[in-house]
C-alpha positions in Angstrom: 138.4 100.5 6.6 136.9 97.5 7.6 133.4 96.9 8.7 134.6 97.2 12.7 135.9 100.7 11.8 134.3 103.8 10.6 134.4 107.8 9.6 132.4 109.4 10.9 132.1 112.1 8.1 131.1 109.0 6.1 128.4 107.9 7.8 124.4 108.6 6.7 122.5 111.3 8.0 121.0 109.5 10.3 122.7 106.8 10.5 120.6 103.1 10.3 122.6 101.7 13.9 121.3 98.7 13.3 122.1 97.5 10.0 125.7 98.6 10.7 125.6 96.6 13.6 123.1 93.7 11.6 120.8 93.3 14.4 118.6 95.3 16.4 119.6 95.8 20.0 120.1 99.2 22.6 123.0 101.4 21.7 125.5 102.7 23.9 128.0 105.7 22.8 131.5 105.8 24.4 133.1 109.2 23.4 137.1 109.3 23.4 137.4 105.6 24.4 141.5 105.7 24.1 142.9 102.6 24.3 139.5 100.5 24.1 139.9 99.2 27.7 136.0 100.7 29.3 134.6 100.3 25.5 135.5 96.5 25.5 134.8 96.0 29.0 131.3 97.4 28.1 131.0 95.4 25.4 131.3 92.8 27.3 128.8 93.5 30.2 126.1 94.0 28.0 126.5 91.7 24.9 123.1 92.6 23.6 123.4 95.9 23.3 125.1 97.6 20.5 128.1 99.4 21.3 129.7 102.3 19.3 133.1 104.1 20.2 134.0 107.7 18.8 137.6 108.8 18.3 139.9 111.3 17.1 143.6 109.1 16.9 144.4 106.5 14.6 146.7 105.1 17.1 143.8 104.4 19.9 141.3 103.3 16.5 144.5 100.4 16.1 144.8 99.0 19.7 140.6 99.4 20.9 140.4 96.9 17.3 143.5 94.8 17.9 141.5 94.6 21.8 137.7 93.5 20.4 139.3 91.1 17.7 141.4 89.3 20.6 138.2 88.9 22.9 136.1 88.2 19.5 133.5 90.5 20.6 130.9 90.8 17.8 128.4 94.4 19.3 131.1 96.8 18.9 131.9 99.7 16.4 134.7 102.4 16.2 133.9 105.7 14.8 137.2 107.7 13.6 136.3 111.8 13.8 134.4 114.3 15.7 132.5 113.4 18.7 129.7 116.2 18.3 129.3 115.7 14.4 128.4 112.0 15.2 125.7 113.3 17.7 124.6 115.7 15.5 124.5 114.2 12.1 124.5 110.9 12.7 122.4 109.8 15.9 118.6 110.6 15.7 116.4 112.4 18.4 116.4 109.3 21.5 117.8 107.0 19.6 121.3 106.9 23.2 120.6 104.3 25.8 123.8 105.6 27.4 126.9 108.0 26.8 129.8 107.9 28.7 132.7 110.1 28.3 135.9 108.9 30.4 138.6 111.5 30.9 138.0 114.0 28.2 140.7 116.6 27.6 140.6 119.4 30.1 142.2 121.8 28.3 143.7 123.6 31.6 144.7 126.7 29.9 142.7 129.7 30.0 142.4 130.5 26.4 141.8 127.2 25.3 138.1 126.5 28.0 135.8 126.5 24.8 137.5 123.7 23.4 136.5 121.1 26.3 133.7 118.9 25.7 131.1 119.4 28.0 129.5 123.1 28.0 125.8 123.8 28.2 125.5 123.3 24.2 126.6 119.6 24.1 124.4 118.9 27.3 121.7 120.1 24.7 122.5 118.0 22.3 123.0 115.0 24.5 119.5 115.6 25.8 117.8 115.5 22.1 120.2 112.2 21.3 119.1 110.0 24.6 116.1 108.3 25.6 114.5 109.3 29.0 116.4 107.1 31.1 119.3 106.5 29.2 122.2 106.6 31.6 125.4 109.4 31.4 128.3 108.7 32.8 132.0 111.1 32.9 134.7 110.7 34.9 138.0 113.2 35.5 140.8 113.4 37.4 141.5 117.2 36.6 141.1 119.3 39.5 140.2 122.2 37.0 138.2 120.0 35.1 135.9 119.0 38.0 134.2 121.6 39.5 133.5 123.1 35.4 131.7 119.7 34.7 129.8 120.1 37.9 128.8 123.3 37.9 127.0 122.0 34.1 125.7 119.2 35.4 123.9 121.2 38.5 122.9 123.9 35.4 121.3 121.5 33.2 117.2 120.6 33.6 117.3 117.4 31.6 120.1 115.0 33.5 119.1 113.9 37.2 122.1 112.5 39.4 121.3 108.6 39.6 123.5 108.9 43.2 121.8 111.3 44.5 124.6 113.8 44.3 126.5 115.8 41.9 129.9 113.7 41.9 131.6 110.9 43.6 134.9 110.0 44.1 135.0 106.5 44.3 132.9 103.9 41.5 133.9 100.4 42.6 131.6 99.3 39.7 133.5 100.6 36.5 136.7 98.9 34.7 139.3 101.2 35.0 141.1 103.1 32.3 144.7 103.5 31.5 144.8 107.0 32.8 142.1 106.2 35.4 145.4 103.6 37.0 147.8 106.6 36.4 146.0 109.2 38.5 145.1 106.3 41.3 148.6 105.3 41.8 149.8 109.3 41.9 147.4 109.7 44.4 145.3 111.7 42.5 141.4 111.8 43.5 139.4 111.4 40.4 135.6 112.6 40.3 132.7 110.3 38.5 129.1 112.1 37.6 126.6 109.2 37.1 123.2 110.6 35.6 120.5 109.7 33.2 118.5 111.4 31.1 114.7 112.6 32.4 111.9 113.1 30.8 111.5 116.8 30.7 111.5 118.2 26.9 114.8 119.1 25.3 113.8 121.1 22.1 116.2 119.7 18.9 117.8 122.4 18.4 120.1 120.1 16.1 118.3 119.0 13.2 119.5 116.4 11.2 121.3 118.2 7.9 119.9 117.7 4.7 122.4 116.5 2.3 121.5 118.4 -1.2 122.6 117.6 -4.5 126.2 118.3 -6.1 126.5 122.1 -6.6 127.3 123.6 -9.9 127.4 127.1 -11.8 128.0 127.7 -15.6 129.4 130.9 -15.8 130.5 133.0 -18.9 133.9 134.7 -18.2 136.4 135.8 -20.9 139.3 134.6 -19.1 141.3 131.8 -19.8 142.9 129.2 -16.7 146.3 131.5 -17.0 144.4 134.5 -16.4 142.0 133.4 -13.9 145.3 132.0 -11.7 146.9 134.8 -11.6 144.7 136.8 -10.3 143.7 134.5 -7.4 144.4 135.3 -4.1 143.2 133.4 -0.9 139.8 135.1 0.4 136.8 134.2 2.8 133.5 134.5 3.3 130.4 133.9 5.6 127.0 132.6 4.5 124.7 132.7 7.4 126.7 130.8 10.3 128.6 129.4 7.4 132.7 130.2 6.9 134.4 129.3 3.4 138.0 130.1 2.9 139.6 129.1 -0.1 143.1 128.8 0.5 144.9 127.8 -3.1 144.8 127.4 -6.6 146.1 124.8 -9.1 146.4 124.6 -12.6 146.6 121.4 -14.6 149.4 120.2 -16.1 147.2 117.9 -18.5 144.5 120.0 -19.8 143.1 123.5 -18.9 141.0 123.6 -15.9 141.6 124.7 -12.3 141.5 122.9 -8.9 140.7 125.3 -5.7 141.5 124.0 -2.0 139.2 125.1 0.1 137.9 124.5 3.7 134.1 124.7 4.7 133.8 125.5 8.6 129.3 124.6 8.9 128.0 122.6 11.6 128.2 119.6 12.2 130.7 118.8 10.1 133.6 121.1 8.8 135.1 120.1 5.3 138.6 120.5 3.5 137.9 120.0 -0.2 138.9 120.5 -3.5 136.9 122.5 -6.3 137.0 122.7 -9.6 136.9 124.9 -12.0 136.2 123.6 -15.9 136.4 125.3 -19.3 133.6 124.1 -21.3 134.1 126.5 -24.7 133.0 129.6 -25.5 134.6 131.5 -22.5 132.1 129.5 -20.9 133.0 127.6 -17.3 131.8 125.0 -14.9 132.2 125.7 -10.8 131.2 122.4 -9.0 132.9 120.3 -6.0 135.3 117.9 -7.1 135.7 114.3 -5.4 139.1 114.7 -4.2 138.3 115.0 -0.4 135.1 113.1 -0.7 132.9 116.2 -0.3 129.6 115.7 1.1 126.7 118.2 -0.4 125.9 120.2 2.3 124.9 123.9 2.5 128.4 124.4 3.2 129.3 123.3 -0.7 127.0 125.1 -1.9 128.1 128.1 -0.5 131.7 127.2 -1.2 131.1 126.6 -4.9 128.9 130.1 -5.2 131.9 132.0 -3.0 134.3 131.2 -5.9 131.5 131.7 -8.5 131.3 134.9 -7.6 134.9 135.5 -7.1 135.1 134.7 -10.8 132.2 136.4 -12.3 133.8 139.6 -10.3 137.2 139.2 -12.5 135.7 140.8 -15.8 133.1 143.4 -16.8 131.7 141.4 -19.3 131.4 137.7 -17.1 127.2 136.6 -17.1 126.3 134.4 -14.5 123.8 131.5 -17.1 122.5 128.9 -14.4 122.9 127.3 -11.1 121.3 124.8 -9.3 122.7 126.1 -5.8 120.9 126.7 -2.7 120.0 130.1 -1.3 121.6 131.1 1.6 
C-alpha cells in the first residue's frame, strides 16, 4: 500500500503518529469515514493537525485517496481494518484530540445490537485514548440508533455535552456526508452528539498488547505427515478469554510437512493464519506459525501453536513433549 494507506493489523503497538505522518502535530481519528467527504473536509480545516481515517471497505479506502490526492492534502492517513483494534493497539493512553464517528451502522435488527459501535465498552476505551478536552463528535439518522447512543452518552462519566444538551438536530457547522444529503432530502431528522472528553480518571482497562517472540514446540511423535492428516479433524479451544479453532489441514506436495488454517479470536485483534507443522528426523517435529497470513506474535499464537501441540502429542502413547519457548496462559 502506499504511504497514504495503511492496515491496521500492520501497524506498531503503539503506533509512532508522528513519524507516519513525518511531523509532529494534534491528531484527529475519523472512524468509518465512507467516501472521504467529512475526513477531507477536516483535513482541510485544520491543516496542522494530523488526520487519520479508519475503514473496513476497500472501495471507500479507493475514492477518500483518489479525494486527498485531488485536493493534494498532505496531514491525512487511511487506516484499512477494525476500528476498535486501532484504539486499542495502536493509539496510546491521551494520545486523541478528537474522534468523530459519522453515521455508524445501526444494525436495526434485534439480534444483531452488540455489533453497533458505541456501547459502554468503547466509551471506555475512547476515554483512555483522548486527551481531556479532546472533542467527540457522532451523528445518525437512525431513529433506532438515536435514542441507544443517547442513552450512552447520558451513562458515561467521562464525556460532557459541549452544547449543553444530549443531542441536536441541526449542526450548521459540519460538511455534510453522502448519506447525511440522503436522509436531509427524505426528510429524515438526523441527531448530532457534540462532546469532549473531561478530566475525570478513566482507568486503562486496554493495555497496550505485548507482541512476544515467534512461538515454537519440538515435539517427539512417531507419526509420519500421512498419519498425522488423517487423523485431523477441525477442533477448538479457549485459553483464558482467548478462542483458537483450527479449521484445516494440508499436506505438501513438495516435501513432508503440514500446513494448519487456523483462526485466533484475542483482543484487539483477531487473526486467520496458517501453521506449520515440520519433520525435523527422528520422529521428531517442529509446531511454529508460519508467514502466510503475516501472523503477529501475540498470546493468541502462542496459544494457537500449543492447541495444535497438544493436539499432536495426544495422537500417540509414546509422543514426549522436548521444549517450547511458548507463553503460559
Amino acid at each position: 500500500m502506499s504511504e497514504m494507506v495503511w492496515q491496521v493489523n500492520r501497524l506498531p503497538w503503539p503506533t509512532a503518529w508522528e513519524q507516519l505522518f513525518g511531523r509532529a502535530g494534534a491528531l484527529h481519528l475519523e472512524i468509518g469515514f465512507g467516501g472521504g467527504h467529512y475526513l477531507v473536509d477536516l483535513a482541510a480545516r485544520l491543516p496542522e493537525s494530523n488526520i487519520a481515517g479508519v475503514e473496513i471497505s476497500n472501495p471507500s479506502i479507493r475514492r477518500a485517496a483518489q479525494k486527498i490526492k485531488a485536493q493534494q492534502l498532505a496531514n491525512v492517513r487511511l487506516m484499512y481494518g477494525d476500528a476498535r483494534s486501532l484504539l486499542w493497539g495502536c493509539c496510546a493512553p491521551a494520545s486523541l484530540d478528537g474522534v468523530y464517528v459519522n453515521f455508524p451502522d445501526p444494525w436495526p435488527k434485534a439480534s444483531h445490537v452488540r455489533r453497533r459501535l458505541i456501547n459502554d465498552d468503547f466509551l471506555h476505551l475512547l476515554a483512555t485514548r483522548m486527551k481531556p478536552g479532546a472533542r467527540l463528535e457522532i451523528a445518525t439518522d437512525h431513529p433506532d440508533y438515536q435514542p441507544w447512543i443517547a442513552e450512552h452518552m447520558v451513562r458515561t462519566i467521562h464525556f460532557e455535552s459541549t452544547t449543553g444538551a444530549v443531542f441536536v438536530t441541526e449542526d450548521l457547522d459540519r460538511p455534510r456526508t453522502k448519506y447525511e444529503r440522503q436522509a436531509l432530502e427524505a426528510g429524515v431528522v438526523c441527531h448530532y452528539y457534540k462532546y469532549q472528553r473531561n478530566d475525570i480518571f478513566a482507568e486503562n482497562l486496554f493495555p497496550t498488547p505485548e507482541e512476544m517472540p515467534m512461538p515454537h514446540t519440538i515435539l517427539n511423535v512417531p507419526l509420519n505427515a500421512a498419519d498425522i492428516r488423517q487423523d485431523f479433524a477441525p477442533s477448538q479451544g479457549s485459553y483464558d478469554g482467548i478462542n483458537v479453532r483450527l479449521i484445516e489441514m494440508y499436506e505438501s506436495t513438495l516435501q513432508e510437512g503440514l500446513l494448519v488454517e487456523a483462526y485466533v479470536q484475542e483482543e484487539p485483534q483477531a487473526q486467520r493464519v496458517g501453521l506449520v507443522l515440520q519433520p525435523r528426523g527422528d520422529d521428531e517435529w517442529m509446531v511454529a506459525a508460519h508467514e502466510i497470513g503475516f501472523p503477529r506474535a501475540t498470546e493468541g499464537i502462542h496459544a494457537a501453536v500449543r492447541h495444535l501441540s497438544e493436539w499432536l502429542v495426544s495422537l500417540h502413547p509414546d509422543a514426549v513433549w522436548v521444549l517450547d519457548n511458548l507463553k503460559e496462559l
